[in-house]
PyMOL CGO cylinders between C-alpha atoms (Angstrom):
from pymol import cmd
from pymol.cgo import CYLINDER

trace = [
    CYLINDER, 172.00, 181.97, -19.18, 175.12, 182.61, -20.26, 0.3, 1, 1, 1, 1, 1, 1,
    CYLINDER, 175.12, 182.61, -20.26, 175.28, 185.79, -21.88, 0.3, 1, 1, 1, 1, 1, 1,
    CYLINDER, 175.28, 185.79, -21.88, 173.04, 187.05, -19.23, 0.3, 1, 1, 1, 1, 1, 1,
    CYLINDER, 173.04, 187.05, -19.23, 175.87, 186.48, -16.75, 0.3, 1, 1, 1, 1, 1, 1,
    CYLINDER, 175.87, 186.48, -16.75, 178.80, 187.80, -19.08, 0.3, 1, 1, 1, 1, 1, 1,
    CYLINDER, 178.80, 187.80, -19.08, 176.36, 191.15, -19.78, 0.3, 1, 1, 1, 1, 1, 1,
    CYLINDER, 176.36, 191.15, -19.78, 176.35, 191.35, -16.29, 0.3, 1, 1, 1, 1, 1, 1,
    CYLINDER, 176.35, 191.35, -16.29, 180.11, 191.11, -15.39, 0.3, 1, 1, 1, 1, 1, 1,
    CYLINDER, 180.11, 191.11, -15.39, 180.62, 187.37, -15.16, 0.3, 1, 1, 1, 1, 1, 1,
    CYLINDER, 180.62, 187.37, -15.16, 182.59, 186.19, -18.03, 0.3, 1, 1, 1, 1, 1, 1,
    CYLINDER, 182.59, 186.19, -18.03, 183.55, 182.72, -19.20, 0.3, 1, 1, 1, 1, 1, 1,
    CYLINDER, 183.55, 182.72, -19.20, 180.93, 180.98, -16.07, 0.3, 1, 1, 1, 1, 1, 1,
    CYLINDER, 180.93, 180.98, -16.07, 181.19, 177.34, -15.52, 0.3, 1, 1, 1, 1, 1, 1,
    CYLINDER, 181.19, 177.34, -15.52, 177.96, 176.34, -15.52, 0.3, 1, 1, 1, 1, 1, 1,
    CYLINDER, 177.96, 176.34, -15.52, 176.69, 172.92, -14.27, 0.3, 1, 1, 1, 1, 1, 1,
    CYLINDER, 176.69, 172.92, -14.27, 173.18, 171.74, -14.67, 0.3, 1, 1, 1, 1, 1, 1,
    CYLINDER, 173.18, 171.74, -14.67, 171.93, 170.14, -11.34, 0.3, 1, 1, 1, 1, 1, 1,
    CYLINDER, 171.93, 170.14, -11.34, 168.82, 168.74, -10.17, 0.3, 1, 1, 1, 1, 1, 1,
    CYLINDER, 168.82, 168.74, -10.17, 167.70, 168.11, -6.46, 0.3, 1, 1, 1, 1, 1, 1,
    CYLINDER, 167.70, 168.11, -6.46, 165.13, 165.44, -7.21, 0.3, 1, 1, 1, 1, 1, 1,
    CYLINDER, 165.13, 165.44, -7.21, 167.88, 163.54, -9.14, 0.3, 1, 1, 1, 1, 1, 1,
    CYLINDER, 167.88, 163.54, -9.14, 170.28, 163.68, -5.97, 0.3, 1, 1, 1, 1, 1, 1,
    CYLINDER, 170.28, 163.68, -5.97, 167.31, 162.55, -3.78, 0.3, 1, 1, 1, 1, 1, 1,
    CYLINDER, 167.31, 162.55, -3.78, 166.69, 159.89, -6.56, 0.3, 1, 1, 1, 1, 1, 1,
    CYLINDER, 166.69, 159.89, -6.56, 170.96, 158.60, -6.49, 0.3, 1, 1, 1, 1, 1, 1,
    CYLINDER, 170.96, 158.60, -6.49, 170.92, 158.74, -2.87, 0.3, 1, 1, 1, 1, 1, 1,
    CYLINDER, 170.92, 158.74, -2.87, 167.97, 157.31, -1.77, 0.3, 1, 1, 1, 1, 1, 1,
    CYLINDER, 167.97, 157.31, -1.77, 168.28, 153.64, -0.28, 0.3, 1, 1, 1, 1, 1, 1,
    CYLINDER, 168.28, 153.64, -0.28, 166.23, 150.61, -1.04, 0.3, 1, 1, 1, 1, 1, 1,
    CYLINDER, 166.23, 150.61, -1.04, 164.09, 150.07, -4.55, 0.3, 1, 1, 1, 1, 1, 1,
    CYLINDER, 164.09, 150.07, -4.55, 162.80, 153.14, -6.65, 0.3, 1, 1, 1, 1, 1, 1,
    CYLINDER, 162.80, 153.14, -6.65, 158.98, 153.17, -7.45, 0.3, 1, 1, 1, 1, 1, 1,
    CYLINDER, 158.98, 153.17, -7.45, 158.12, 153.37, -11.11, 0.3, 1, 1, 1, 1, 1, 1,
    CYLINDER, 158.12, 153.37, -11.11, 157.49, 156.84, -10.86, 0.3, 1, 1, 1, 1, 1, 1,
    CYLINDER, 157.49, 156.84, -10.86, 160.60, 157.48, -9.06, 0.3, 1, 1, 1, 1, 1, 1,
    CYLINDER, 160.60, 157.48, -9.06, 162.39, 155.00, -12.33, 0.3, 1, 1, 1, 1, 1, 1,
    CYLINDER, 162.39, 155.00, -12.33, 160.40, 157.07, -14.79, 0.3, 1, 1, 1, 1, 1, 1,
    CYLINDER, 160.40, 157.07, -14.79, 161.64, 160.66, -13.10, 0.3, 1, 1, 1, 1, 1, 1,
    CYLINDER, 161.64, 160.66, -13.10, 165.60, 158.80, -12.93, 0.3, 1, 1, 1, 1, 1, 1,
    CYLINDER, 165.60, 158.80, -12.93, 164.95, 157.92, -16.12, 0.3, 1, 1, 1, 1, 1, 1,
    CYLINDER, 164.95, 157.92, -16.12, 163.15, 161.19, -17.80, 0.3, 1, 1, 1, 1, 1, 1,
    CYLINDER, 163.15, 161.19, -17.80, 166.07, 163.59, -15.89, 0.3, 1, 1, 1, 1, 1, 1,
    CYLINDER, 166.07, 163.59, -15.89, 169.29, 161.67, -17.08, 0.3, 1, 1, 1, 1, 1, 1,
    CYLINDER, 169.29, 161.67, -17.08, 168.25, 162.19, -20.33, 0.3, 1, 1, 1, 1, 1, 1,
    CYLINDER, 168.25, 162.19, -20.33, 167.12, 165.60, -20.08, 0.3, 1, 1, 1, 1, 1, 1,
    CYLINDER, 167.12, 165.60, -20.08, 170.66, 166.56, -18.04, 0.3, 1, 1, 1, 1, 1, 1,
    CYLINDER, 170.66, 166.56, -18.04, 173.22, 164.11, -20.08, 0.3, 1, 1, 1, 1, 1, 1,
    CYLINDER, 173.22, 164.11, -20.08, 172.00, 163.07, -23.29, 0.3, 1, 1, 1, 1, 1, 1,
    CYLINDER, 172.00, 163.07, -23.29, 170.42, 166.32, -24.64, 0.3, 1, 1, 1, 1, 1, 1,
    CYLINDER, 170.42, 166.32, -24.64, 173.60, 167.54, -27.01, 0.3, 1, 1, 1, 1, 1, 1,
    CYLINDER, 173.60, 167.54, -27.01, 172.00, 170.07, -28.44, 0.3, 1, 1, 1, 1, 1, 1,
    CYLINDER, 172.00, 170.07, -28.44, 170.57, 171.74, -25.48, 0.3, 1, 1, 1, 1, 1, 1,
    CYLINDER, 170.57, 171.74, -25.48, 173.76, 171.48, -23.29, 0.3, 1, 1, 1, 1, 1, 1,
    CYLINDER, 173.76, 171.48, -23.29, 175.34, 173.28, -26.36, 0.3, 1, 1, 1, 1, 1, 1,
    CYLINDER, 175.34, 173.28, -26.36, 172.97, 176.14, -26.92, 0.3, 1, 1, 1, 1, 1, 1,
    CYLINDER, 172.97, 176.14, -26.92, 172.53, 176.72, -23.00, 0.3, 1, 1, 1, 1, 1, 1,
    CYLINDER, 172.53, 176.72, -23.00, 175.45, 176.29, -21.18, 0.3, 1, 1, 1, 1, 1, 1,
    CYLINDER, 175.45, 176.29, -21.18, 179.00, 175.47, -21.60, 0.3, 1, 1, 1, 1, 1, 1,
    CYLINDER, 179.00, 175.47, -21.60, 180.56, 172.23, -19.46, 0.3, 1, 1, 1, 1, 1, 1,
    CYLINDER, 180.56, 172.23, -19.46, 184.33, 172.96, -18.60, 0.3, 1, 1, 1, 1, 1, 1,
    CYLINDER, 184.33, 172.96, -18.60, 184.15, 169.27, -18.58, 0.3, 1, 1, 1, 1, 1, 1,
    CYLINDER, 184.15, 169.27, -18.58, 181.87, 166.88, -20.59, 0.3, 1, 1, 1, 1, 1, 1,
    CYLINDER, 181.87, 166.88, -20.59, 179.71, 164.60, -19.01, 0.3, 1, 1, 1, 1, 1, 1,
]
cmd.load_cgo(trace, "trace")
């Protein structure tokens, strides 16, 4: 993703990996389903554990 951008004019991009269903997940009130755990669960550690696909990917002007 990166180097895409910087080929195409954008260089040093801040780039954040989001996910909507993990915002609906944080913000929704009352208890989670299991599935709704399992997806929490399955994203955080796709988004915020993964070192060595944050590093290949993207670079974090901040670490999470």
């Amino acid at each position: 993703m990166k180097s895409y951008l910087e080929e195409n004019g954008i260089h040093d991009p801040n780039l954040f990996p989001v996910s909507a269903r993990m915002a609906y997940l944080l913000r929704k009130q009352g208890e989670l389903t299991r599935a709704e755990r399992n997806d929490k669960t399955n994203i955080a550690d796709l988004l915020l554990k993964n070192q060595a696909w944050r590093s290949r990917n993207i670079c974090l002007s901040v670490p999470l």
